[in-house]
DOSEDREN-927458 format. One record per residue (C-alpha): residue number from 1; x, y, z. Coordinates in Angstrom, 3 decimals. Each point is the difference from the previous one (the first is absolute). Last residue first. Layout:
BEGIN
GUTI k u v w
GUTI NUM X Y Z
...
end
This chain:
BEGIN
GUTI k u v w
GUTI 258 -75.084 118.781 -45.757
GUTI 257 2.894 -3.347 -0.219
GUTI 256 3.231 0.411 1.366
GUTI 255 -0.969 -1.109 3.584
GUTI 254 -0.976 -3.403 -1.823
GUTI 253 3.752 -0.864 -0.334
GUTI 252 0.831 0.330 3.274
GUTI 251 -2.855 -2.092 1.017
GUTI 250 0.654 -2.335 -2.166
GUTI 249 3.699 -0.657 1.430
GUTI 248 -1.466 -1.607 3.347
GUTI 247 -2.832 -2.547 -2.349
GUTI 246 3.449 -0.896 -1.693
GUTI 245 2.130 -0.318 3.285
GUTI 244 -2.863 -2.202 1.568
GUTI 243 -0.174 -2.148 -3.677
GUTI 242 3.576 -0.591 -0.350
GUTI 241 0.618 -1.054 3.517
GUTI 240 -3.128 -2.501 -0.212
GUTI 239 1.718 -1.203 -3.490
GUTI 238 3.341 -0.734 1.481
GUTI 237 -1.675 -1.604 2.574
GUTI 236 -2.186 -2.467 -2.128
GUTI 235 3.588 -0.664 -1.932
GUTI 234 0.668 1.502 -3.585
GUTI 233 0.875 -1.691 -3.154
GUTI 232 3.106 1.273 -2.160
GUTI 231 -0.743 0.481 -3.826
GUTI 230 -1.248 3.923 0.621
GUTI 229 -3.678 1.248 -0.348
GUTI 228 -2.584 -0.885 2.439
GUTI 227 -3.407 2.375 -0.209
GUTI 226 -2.514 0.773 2.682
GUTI 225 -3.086 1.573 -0.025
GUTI 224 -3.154 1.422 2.382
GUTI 223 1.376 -0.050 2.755
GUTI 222 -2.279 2.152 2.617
GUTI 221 2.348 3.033 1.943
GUTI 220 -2.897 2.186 1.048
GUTI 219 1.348 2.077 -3.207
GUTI 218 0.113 -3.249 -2.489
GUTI 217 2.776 -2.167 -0.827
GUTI 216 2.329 -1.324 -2.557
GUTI 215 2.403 -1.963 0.455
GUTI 214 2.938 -0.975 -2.623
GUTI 213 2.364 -2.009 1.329
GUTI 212 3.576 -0.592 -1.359
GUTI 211 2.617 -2.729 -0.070
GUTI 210 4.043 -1.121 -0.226
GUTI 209 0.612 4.130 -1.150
GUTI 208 3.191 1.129 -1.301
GUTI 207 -1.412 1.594 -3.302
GUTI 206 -2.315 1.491 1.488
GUTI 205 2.316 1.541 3.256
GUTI 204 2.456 1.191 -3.748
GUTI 203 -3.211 1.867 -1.028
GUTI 202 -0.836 1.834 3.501
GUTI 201 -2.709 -1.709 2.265
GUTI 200 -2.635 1.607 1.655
GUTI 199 -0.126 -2.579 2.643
GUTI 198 1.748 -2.433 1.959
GUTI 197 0.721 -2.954 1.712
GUTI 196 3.125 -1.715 0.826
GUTI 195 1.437 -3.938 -0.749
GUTI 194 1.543 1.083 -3.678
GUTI 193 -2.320 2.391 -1.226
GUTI 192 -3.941 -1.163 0.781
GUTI 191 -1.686 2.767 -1.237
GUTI 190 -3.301 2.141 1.326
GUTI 189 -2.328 1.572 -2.781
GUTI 188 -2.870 2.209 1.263
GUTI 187 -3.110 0.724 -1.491
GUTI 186 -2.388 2.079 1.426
GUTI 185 -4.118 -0.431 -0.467
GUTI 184 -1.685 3.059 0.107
GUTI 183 -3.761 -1.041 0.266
GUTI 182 -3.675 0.859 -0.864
GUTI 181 0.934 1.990 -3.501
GUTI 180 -2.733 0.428 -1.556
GUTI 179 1.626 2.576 -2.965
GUTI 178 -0.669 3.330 0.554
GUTI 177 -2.884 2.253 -1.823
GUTI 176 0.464 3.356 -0.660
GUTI 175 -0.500 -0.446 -3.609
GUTI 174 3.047 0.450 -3.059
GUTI 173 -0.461 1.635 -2.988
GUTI 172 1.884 -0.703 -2.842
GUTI 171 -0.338 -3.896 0.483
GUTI 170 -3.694 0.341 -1.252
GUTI 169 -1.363 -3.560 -0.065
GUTI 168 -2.858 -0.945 -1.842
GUTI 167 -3.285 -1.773 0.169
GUTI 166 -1.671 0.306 3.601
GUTI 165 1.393 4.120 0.442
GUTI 164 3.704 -1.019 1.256
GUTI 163 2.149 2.504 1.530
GUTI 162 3.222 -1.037 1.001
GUTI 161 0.616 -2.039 3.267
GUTI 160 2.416 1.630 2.582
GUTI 159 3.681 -1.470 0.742
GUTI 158 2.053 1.498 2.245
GUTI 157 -0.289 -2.689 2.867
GUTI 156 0.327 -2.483 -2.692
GUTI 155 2.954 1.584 -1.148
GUTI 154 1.511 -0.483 3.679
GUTI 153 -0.573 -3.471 0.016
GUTI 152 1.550 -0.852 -3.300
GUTI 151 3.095 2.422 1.546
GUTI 150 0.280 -2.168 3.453
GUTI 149 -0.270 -2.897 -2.099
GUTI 148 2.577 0.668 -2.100
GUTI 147 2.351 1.760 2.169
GUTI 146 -0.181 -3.628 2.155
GUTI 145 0.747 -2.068 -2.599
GUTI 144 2.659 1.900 -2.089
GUTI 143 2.164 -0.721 3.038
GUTI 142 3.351 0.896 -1.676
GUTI 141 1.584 2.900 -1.623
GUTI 140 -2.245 -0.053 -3.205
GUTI 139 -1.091 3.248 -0.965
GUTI 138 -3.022 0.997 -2.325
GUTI 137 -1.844 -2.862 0.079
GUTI 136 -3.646 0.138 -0.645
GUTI 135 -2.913 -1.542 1.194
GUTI 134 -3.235 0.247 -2.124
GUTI 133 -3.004 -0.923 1.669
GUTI 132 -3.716 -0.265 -1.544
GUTI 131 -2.910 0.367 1.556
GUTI 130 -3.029 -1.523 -2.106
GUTI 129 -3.285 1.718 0.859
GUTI 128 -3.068 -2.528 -0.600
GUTI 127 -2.275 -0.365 -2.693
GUTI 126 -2.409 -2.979 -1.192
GUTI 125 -0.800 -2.709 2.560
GUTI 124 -0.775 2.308 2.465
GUTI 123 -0.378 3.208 -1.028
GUTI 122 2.218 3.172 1.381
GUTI 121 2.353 -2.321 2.703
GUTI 120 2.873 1.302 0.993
GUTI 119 -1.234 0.340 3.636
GUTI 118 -0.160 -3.770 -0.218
GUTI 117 3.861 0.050 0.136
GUTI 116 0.456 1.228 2.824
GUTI 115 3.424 1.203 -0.160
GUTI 114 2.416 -1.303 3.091
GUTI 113 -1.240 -3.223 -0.412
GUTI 112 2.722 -1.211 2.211
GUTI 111 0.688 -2.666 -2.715
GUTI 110 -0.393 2.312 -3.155
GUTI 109 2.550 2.592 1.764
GUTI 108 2.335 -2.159 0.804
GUTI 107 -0.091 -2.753 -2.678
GUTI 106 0.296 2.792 -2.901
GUTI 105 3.507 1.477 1.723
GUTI 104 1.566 -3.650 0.016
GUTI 103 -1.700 -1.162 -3.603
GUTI 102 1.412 3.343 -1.590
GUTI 101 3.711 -0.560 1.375
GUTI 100 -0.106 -3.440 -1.168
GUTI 99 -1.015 0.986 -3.365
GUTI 98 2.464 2.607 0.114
GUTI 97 2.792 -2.348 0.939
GUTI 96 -1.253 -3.019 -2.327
GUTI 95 -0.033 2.534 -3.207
GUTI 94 -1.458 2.100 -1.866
GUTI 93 -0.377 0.358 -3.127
GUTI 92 2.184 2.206 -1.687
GUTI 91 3.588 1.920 1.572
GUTI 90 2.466 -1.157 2.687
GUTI 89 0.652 0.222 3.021
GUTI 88 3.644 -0.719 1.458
GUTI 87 1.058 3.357 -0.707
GUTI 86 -2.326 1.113 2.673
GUTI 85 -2.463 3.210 0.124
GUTI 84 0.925 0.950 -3.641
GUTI 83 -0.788 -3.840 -1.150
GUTI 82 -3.499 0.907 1.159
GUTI 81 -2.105 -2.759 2.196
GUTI 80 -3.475 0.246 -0.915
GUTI 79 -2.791 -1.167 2.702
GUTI 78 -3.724 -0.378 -1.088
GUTI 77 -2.789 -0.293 2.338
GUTI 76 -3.638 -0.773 -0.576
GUTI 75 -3.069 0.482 2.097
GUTI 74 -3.798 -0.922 -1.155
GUTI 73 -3.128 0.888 0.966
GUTI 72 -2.839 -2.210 1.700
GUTI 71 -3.207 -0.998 -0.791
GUTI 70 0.215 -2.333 -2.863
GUTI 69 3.105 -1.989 2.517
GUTI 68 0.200 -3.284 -1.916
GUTI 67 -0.748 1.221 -3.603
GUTI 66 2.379 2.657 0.356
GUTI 65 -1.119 3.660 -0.204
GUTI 64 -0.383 1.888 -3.421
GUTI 63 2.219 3.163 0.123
GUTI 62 -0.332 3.496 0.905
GUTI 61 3.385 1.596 0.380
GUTI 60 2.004 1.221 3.067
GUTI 59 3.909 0.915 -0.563
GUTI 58 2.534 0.148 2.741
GUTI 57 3.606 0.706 0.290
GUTI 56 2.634 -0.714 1.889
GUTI 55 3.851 1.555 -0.016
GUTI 54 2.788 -1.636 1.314
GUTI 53 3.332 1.072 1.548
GUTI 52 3.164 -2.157 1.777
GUTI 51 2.739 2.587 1.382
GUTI 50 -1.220 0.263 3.568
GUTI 49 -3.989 -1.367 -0.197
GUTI 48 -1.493 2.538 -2.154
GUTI 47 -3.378 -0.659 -1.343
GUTI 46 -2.137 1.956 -2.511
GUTI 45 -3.911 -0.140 -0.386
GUTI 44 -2.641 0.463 -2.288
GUTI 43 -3.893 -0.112 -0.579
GUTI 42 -2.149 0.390 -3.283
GUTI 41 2.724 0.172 -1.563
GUTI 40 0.703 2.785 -2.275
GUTI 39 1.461 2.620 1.710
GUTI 38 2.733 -2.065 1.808
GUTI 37 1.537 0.422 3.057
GUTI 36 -3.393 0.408 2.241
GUTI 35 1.909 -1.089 3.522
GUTI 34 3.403 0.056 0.992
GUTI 33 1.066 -2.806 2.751
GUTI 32 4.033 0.717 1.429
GUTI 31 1.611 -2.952 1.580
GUTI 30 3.496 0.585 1.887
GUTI 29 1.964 -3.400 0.216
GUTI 28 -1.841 -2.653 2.391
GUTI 27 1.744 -1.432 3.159
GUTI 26 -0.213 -3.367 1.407
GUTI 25 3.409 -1.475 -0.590
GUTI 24 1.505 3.848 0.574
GUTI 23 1.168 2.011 -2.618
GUTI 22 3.571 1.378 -0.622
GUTI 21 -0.078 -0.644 -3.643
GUTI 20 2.234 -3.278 0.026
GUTI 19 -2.860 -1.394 2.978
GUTI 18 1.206 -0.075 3.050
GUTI 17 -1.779 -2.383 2.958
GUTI 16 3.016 -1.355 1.190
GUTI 15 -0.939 -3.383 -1.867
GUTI 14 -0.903 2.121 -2.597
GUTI 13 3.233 0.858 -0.936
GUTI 12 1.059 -3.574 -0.116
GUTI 11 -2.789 -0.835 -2.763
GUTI 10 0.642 3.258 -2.207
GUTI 9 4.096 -1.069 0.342
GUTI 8 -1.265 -3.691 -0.990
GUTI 7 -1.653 1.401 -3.320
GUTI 6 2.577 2.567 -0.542
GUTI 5 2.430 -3.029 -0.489
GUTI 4 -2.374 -2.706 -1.637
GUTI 3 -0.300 2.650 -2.934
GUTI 2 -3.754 1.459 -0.948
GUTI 1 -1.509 -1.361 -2.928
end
């Protein structure tokens, strides 16, 4: 827990619009997006946002579809949180942070149907492609959200099925064949610290936050998501500002992508 006294120094300082590492209310750190990471996935990704890092993986299987949706394929995404990224993790199943942090990145890209998910289809009723997500973190120095979303979309950018001949998969030899990917939903997370806004938070602007808003949005600016976290509620204009800075900030964030 972060002490009362660096918690009202982060609050004053961003009154004057300073933030303890020099950044402005609104600004992001430096994000770096590096593509095909891993030689065994069938797509990967690795996100810098300043200090915080996370790699993203995908793996596409055939599976049985779900007895609601025969004709569609199914999406999945895990998050781990590593005790070497934050002392505060720690190891086995996991638990309510990575859930949470799995839920948030799922809920953008399954509600702007950025995949279409009847192009996963091989049989109706009997096999679909199953892409799986693996989110790793590597480095925890705040706004795990928004580095894991960015990197989940990122891997699916990278990601290319394997070959499949009807009955078996061959994962040692990959097609040319991309993922349908229809949209690039963004993800941005915008705090509530004290009585200012902001983004891109570090780990002690977490840990002094009254509430956050997750939004996540499309490239002609369409929400598609949003997720509360935080015990302090938020006013309808608190939210509008939240939202216009968000849909702002994806941009930015998008202009790292191919």
């Amino acid at each position: 827990m972060i002490n009362e006294d660096l918690k009202q120094h982060i609050i004053t300082s961003l009154r004057e619009n300073t933030r303890i590492d020099g950044r402005r209310r609104e600004d992001f750190r430096e994000i770096v997006v590096e593509y095909g990471i891993s030689g065994s996935a069938e797509g990967s990704a690795r996100v810098r946002i300043g200090g915080t890092e996370v790699l993203a993986g995908v793996k596409i299987s055939v599976e049985k579809p779900y007895p609601d949706t025969p004709d569609q394929g199914n999406l999945m995404v895990n998050a781990e949180l590593l005790p070497l990224s934050n002392p505060n993790f720690e190891p086995g199943p996991p638990g309510i942070d990575s859930i949470e942090l799995a839920r948030v990145v799922d809920r953008g890209i399954r509600e702007s149907k950025a995949i279409d998910s009847k192009k996963l289809c091989i049989e109706s009723g009997e096999k679909v492609w199953m892409v799986s997500i693996d989110i790793c973190s590597i480095n925890d120095e705040g706004n795990l959200f928004d580095a894991s979303a960015l990197a989940t979309i990122a891997a699916i950018q990278d990601a290319v099925f394997p070959e499949y001949d009807g009955t078996s998969v061959d994962y040692k030899h990959l097609s040319d064949k991309k993922l349908p990917l229809d949209k690039i939903p963004i993800s941005i997370t915008v705090l509530k610290v004290g009585d200012q806004i902001i983004v891109d938070p570090t780990k002690e602007e977490e840990e002094s936050i009254s509430a956050r808003l997750t939004v996540a949005s499309t490239e002609n600016g369409e929400l598609c998501a949003m997720q509360k976290g935080g015990d302090m509620p938020l006013t309808t204009e608190e939210i509008q500002t939240m939202v216009e800075l968000a849909l702002d900030k994806a941009k930015e964030l998008r202009s790292k992508l191919k």
